[in-house]
C-alpha positions as CSV (number, residue, x, y, z in Angstrom):
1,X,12.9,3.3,-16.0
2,X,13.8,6.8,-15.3
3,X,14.3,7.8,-11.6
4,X,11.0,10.1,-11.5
5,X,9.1,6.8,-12.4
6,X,10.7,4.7,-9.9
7,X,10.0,7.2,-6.4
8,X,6.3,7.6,-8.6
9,X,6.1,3.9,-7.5
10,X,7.7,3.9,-4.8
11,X,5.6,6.4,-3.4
12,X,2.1,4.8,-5.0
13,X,3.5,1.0,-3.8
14,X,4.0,2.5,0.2
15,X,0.0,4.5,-0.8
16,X,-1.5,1.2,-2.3
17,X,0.4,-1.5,0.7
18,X,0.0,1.0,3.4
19,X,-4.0,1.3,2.9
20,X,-4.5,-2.8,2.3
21,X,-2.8,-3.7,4.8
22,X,-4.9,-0.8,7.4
23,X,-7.3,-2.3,6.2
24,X,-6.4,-5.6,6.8
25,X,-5.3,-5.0,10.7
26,X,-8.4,-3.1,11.8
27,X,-10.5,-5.9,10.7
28,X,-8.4,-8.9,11.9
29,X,-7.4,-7.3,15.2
30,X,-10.7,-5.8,15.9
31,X,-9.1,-2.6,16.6
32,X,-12.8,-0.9,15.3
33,X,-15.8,-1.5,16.7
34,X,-18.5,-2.5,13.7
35,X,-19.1,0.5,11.0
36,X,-22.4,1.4,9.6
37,X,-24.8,-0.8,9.2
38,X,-26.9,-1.8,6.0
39,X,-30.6,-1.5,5.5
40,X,-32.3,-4.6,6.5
41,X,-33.4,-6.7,3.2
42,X,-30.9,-4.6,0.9
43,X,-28.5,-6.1,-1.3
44,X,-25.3,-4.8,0.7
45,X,-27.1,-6.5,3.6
46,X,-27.6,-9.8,2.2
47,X,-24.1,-10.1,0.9
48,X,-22.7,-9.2,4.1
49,X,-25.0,-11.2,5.9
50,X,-23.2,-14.0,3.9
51,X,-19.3,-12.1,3.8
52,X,-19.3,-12.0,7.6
53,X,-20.2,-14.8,9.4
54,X,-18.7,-17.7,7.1
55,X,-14.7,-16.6,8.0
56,X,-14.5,-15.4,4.1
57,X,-14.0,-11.8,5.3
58,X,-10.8,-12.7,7.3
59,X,-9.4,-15.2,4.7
60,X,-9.6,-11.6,2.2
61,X,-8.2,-9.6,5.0
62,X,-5.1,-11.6,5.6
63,X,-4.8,-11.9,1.4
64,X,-5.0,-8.1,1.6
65,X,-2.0,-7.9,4.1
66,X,-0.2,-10.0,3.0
67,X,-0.8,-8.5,-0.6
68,X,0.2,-5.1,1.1
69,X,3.5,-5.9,2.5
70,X,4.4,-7.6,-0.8
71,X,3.9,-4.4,-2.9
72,X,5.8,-2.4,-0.1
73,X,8.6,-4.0,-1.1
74,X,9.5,-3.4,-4.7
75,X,11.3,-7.1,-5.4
76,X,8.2,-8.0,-4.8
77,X,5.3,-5.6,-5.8
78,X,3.8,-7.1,-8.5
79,X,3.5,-10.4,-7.0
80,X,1.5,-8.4,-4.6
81,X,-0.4,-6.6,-7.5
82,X,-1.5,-10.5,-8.4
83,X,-2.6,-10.8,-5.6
84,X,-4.4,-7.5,-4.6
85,X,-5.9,-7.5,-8.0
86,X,-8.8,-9.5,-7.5
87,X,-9.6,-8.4,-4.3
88,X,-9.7,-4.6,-5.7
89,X,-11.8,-5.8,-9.1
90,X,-14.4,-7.3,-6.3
91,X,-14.1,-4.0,-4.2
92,X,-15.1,-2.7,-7.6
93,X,-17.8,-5.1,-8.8
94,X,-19.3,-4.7,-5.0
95,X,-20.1,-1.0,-5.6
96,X,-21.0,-1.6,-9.2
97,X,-23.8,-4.7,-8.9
98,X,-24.2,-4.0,-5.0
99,X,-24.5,-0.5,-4.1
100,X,-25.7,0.8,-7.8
101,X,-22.4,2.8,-8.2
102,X,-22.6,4.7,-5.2
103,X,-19.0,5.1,-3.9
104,X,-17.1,4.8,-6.8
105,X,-16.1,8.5,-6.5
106,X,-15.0,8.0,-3.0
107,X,-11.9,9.6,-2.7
108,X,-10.2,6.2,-0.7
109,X,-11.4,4.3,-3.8
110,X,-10.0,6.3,-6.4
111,X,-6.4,6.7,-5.2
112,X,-6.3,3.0,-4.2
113,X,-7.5,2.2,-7.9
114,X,-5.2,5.0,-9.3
115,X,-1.9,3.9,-7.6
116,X,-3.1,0.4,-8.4
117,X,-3.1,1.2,-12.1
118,X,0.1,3.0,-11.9
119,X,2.0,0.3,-10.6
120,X,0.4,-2.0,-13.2
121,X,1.6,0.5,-16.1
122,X,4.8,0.8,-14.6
123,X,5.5,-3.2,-14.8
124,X,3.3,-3.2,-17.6
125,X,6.0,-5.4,-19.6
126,X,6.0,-8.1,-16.2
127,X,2.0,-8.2,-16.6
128,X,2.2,-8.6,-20.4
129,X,5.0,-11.6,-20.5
130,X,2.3,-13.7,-18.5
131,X,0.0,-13.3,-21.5
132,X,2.7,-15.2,-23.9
């Protein structure tokens, strides 16, 4: 891997761990007070009605810090990407089925998918061994 490629992912594994795991601590340390709130009978509302209240959202919050600090750390990055990976397809799926596509081109979204799929190209060979 040349050395441009390796600071590339350096810098997208600090963009992609640094945001998770944000994310991660403002939600388990209740460092924000609650964000906007859905429209009463919508779709987003009903599936956080459900997200909230059962402890589901803080089992994915610690998954995504934990998942963030792993792909700090390039040893162990794509043992992080397994893990982050699901989470960020559902983050995907939510504003596909959910929200109707709105958000997709949120800027937050599309560097956290983009350095995402970076990394993933990067250790493309790692990713494609688990296939054989």
């Amino acid at each position: 891997m040349s050395r441009i490629i390796n600071i590339a992912a350096a810098i997208a594994g600090v963009i992609l761990g640094g945001l998770f795991i944000m994310a991660a601590v403002v939600v388990l340390l209740n460092l924000v007070k609650d964000g906007p709130v859905p429209p009463e009978g919508s779709p987003a509302a009903a599936f956080m009605a459900a997200f909230g209240p059962t402890g589901y959202l803080k089992f994915v919050k610690v998954l995504e810090l934990v998942g963030g600090l792993l792909v700090l750390i390039p040893k162990t990055r794509n043992f992080g990407l397994l893990i982050l990976g699901p989470i960020l397809v559902n983050i995907l799926a939510y504003h596909v089925f959910i929200e109707n596509g709105a958000g997709l081109l949120d800027p937050m979204l599309v560097l956290i998918v983009a350095s995402a799929a970076f990394l993933l190209w990067v250790e493309r060979k790692a990713f494609l061994s688990l296939l054989k």
